[in-house]
DRENKE-535423 format. One record per residue (C-alpha): x, y, z negated; residue in three letters; residue number from 1. Coordinates in Angstrom, 1 decimal, always signed. Layout:
# DRENKE-535423
+--------+--------+--------+------+------+
:   east :  north :     up : resn : resi :
+--------+--------+--------+------+------+
:      X :      Y :      Z :  ALA :  NUM :
...
+--------+--------+--------+------+------+
***
This chain:
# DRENKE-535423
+--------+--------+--------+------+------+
:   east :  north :     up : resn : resi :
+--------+--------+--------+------+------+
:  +91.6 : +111.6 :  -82.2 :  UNK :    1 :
:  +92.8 : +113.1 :  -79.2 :  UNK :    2 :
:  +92.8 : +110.1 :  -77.0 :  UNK :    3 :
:  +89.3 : +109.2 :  -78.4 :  UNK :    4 :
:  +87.5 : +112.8 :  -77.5 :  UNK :    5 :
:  +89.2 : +112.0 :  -74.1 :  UNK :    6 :
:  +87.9 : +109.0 :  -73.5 :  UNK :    7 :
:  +84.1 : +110.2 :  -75.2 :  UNK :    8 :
:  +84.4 : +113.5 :  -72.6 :  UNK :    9 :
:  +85.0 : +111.1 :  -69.4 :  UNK :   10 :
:  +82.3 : +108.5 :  -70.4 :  UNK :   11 :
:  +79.7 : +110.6 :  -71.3 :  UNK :   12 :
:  +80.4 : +114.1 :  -70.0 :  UNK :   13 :
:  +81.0 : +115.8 :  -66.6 :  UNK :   14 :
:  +85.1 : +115.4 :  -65.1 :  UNK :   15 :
:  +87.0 : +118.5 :  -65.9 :  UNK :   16 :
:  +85.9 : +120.7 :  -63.6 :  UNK :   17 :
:  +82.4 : +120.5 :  -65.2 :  UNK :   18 :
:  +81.2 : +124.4 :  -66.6 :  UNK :   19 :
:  +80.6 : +122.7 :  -70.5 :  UNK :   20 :
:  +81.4 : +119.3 :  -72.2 :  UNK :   21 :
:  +77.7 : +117.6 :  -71.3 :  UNK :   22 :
:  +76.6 : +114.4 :  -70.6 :  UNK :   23 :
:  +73.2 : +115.3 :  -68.5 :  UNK :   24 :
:  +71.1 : +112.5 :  -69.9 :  UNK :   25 :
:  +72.8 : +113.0 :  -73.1 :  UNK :   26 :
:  +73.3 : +116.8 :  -73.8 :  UNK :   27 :
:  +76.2 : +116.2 :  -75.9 :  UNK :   28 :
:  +78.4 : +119.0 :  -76.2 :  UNK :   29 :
:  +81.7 : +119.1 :  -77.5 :  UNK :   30 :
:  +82.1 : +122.3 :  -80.0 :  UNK :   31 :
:  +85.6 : +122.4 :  -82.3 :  UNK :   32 :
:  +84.9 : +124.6 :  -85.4 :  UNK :   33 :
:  +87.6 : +125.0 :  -88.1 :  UNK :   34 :
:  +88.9 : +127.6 :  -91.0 :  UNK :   35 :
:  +90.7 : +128.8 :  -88.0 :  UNK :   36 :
:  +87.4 : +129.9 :  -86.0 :  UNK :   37 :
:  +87.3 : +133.5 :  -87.2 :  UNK :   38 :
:  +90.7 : +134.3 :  -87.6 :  UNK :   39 :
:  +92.1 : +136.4 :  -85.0 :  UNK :   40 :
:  +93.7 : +133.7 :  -82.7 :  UNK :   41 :
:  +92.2 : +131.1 :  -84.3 :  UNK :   42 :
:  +90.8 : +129.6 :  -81.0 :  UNK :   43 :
:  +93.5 : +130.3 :  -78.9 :  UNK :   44 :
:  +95.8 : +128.4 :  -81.1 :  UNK :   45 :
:  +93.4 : +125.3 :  -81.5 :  UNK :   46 :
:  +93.3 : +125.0 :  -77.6 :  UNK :   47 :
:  +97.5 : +125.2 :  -77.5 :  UNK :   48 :
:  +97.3 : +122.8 :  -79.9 :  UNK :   49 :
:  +95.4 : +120.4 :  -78.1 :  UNK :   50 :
:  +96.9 : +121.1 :  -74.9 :  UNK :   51 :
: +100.6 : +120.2 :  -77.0 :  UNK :   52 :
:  +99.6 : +117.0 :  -78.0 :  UNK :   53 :
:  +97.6 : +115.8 :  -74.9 :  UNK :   54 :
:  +94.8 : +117.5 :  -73.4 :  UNK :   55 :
:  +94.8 : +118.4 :  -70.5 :  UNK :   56 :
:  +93.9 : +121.9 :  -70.3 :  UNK :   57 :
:  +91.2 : +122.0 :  -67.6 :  UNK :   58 :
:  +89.1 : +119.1 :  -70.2 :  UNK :   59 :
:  +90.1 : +122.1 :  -73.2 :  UNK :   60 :
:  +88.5 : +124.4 :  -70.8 :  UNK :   61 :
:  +84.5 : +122.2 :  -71.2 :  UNK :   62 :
:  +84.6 : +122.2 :  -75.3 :  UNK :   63 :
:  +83.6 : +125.1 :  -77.3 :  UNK :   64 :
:  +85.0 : +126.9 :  -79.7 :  UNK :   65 :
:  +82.2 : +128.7 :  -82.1 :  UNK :   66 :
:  +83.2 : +131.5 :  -84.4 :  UNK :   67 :
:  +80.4 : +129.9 :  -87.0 :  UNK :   68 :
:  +79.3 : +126.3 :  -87.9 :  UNK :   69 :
:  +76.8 : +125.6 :  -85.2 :  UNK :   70 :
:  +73.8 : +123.2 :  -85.5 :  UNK :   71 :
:  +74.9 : +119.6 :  -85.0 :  UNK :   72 :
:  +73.0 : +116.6 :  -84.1 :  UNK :   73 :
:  +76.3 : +114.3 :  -85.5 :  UNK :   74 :
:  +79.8 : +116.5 :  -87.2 :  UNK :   75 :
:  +82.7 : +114.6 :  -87.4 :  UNK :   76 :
:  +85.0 : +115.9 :  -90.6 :  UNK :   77 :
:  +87.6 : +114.8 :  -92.4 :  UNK :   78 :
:  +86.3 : +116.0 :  -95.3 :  UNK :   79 :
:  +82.9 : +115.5 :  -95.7 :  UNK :   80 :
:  +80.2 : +113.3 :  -97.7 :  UNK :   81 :
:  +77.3 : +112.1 :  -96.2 :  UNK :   82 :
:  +74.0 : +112.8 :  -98.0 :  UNK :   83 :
:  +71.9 : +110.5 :  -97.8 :  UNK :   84 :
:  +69.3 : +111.8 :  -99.5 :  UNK :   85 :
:  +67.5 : +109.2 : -101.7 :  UNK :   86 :
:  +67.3 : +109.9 : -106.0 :  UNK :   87 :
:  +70.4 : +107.6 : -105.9 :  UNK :   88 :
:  +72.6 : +109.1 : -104.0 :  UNK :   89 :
:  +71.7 : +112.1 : -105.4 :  UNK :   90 :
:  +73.2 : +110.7 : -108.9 :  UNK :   91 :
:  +76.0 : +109.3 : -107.4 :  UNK :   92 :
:  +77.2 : +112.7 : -105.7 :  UNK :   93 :
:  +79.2 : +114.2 : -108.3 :  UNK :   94 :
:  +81.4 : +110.6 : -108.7 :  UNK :   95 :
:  +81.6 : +110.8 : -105.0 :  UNK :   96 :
:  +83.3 : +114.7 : -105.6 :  UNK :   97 :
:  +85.4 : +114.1 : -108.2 :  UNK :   98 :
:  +86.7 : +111.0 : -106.6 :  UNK :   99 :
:  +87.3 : +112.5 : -103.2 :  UNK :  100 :
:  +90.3 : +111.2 : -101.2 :  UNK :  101 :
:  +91.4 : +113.2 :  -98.0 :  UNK :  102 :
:  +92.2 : +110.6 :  -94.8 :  UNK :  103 :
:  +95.6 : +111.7 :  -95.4 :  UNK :  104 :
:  +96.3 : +110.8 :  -99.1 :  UNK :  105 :
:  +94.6 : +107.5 :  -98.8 :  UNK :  106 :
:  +96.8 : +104.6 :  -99.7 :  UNK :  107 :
:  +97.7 : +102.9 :  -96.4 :  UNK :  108 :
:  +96.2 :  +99.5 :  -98.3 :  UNK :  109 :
:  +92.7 : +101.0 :  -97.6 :  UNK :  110 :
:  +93.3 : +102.4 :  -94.2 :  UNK :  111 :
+--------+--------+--------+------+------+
***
């Protein structure tokens, strides 16, 4: 995941020495919220964590770290469902819940 948000942050944002992860003609901005967030050193962990596995600290620098779940045009979550909000889906939710698989416990068959 880490390779791919470097990659996203150099095609469509500003090089590291930018003041916030946005693309101009875009405004995509790069915010990390987690459990973590409102614990005390929550965010300063979550940047040492990215920095550990790859990122280089001046890109760390551009993303955000909110202390609530802010707005979002798109999240990205590992556990999530999408709602899709037709009668349907609606129906189908509770299966969807009770047959929830986290990325990580999904047989590697379906990966």
């Amino acid at each position: 995941m880490i390779e791919w948000l470097k990659d996203f942050m150099w095609e469509l944002c500003n090089p590291p020495d930018s003041v916030c992860a946005m693309a101009p003609e875009m405004d995509y901005e790069i915010c990390i919220y987690s459990s973590r967030s409102r614990q005390w050193g929550g965010k300063i962990a979550m940047r040492r964590w990215l920095i550990k596995y790859g990122m280089e600290p001046e890109w760390v620098g551009t993303i955000k770290f909110p202390t609530k779940k802010p707005a979002a045009f798109l999240t990205i979550d590992d556990r999530a469902i999408r709602f899709r909000g037709t009668r349907t889906h609606i129906e189908s939710l509770t299966d969807e819940i009770i047959n929830f698989v986290p990325w990580h416990k999904v047989p590697d068959k379906y990966k």
